[in-house]
C-alpha positions in Angstrom: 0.0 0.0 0.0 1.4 3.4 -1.0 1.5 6.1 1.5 -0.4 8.3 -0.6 -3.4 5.7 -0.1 -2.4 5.1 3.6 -2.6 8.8 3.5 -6.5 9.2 2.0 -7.5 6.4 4.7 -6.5 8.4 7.5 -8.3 10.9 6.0 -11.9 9.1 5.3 -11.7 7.8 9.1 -11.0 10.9 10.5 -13.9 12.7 8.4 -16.1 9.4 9.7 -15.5 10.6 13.3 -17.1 14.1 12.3 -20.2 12.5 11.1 -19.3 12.9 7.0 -21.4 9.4 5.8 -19.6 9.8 2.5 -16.4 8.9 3.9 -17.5 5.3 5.1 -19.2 4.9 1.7 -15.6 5.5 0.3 -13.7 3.7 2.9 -15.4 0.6 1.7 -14.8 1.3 -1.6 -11.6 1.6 -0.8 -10.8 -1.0 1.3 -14.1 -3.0 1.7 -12.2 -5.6 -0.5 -9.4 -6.2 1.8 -11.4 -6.2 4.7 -13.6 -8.7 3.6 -10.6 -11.1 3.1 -9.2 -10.7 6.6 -12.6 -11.1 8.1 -13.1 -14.2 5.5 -9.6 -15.9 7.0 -10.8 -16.0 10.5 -14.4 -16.8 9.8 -14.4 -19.2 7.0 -17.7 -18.3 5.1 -18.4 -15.8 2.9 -22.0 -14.9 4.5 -20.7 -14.7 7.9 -17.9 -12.9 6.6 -20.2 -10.4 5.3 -21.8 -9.6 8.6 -19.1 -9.5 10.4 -17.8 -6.9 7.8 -20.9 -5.0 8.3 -20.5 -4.8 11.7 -17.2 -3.8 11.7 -18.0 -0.7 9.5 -20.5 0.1 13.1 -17.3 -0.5 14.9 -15.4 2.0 12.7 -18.2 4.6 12.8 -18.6 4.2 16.8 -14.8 3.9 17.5 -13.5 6.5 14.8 -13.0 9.5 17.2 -10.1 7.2 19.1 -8.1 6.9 16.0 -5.3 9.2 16.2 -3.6 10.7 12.5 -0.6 9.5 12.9 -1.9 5.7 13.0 -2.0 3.1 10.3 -5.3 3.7 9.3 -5.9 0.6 7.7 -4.1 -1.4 10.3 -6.6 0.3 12.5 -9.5 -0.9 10.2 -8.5 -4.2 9.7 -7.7 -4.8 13.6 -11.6 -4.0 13.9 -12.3 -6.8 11.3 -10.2 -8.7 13.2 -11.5 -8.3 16.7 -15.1 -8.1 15.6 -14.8 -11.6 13.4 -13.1 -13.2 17.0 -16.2 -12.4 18.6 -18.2 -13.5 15.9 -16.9 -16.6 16.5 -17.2 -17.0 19.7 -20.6 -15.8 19.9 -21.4 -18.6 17.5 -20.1 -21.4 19.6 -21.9 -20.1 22.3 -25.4 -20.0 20.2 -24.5 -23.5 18.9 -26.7 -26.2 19.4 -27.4 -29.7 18.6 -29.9 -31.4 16.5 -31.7 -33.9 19.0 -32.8 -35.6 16.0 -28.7 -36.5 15.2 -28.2 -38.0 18.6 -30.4 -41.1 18.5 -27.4 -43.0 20.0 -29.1 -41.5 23.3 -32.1 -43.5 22.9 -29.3 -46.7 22.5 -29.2 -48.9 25.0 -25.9 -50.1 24.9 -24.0 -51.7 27.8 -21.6 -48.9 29.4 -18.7 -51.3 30.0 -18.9 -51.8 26.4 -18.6 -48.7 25.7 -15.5 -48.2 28.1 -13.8 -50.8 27.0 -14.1 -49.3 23.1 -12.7 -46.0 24.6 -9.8 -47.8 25.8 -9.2 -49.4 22.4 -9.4 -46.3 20.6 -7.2 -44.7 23.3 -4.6 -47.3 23.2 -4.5 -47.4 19.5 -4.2 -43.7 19.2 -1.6 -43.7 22.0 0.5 -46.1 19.4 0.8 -44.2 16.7 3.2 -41.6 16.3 3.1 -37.8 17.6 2.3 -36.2 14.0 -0.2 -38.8 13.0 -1.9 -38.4 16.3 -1.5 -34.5 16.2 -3.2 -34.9 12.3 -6.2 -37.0 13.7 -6.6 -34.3 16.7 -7.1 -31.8 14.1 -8.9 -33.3 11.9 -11.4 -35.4 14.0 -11.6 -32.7 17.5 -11.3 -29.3 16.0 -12.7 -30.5 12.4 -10.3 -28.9 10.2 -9.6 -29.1 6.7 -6.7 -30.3 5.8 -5.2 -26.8 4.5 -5.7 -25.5 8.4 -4.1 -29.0 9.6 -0.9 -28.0 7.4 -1.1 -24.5 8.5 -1.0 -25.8 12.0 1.5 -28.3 11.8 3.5 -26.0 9.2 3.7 -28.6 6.7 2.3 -28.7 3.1 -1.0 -29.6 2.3 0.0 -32.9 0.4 1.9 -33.8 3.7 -1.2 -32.8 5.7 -3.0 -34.9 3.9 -0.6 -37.9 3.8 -0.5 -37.9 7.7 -4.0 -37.6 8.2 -4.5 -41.0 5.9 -1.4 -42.9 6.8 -3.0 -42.1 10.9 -6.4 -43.4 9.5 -5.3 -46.3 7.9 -2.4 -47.6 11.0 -5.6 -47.0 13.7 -7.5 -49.4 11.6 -4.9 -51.6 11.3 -4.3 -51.3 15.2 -7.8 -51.8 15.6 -8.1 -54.8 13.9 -5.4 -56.3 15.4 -6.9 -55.5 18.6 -8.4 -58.8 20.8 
């Protein structure tokens, strides 16, 4: 970003703190784009990606009066998308819920120690294989991520990612099977 557009930013936010409702119209023109993306990388969805842009532009308008000049004015904006898509998320894990109708397994009346004693296969398997293929499975299976977030996480590429998450797949089922 040139400073001459770093610059006009400053600008727009510090005319949005004296009420001009031109100047958020042509702060999203001019960086709507971009803050869509960062909000997009921590959300994961388009739709929600809009909203949370959306209400990030409140947060600008509400907040503008505490930007000083001599900031980064779009590091200022894009902290805001930032923040606001963090809370987005969590907000969303706190509203979630769970469709009754998927958990029939409720309704199952299945002996407990045989349950237990599945746990501690699955346990002991998992326990045998080794630290990145059970690190892959965590990922994949606990915080359900795709595989490009597993390689981001594990800071391998995505065709390694992947090869970890199947090789970790395939040696618990073999484990498994072995199992009395």
């Amino acid at each position: 970003m040139e400073e001459n557009e770093r610059k006009h930013i400053n600008r727009l936010i510090r005319r949005i703190a004296s009420g001009d409702e031109q100047a958020l119209t042509e702060l999203y023109t001019t960086v709507g784009g971009r803050m869509l993306s960062v909000a997009l990388s921590v959300v994961g969805d388009r739709a929600s990606a809009e909203d949370v842009l959306q209400d990030s532009f409140l947060a600008i308008v509400q907040n503008a009066d505490t930007f000083r000049f001599y900031q980064n004015g779009y590091g200022w904006a894009c902290t805001i998308v930032r923040n606001t898509a963090l809370n987005y998320l969590k907000a969303r894990n706190r509203r979630r819920c769970d469709n009754i109708d998927e958990m029939y397994f409720l309704s199952v009346e299945e002996d407990v120690a045989s349950r237990a004693a599945d746990s501690v296969t699955v346990e002991s398997a998992l326990a045998r294989l080794e630290k990145e293929q059970r690190a892959a499975l965590y990922y994949k299976y606990y915080e359900d991520l795709t595989v490009r977030q597993i390689a981001a996480r594990m800071s391998v590429s995505k065709s390694q990612a992947d090869r970890l998450v199947r090789a970790a797949e395939e040696n618990l089922r073999k484990i498994i099977g072995d199992s009395p």
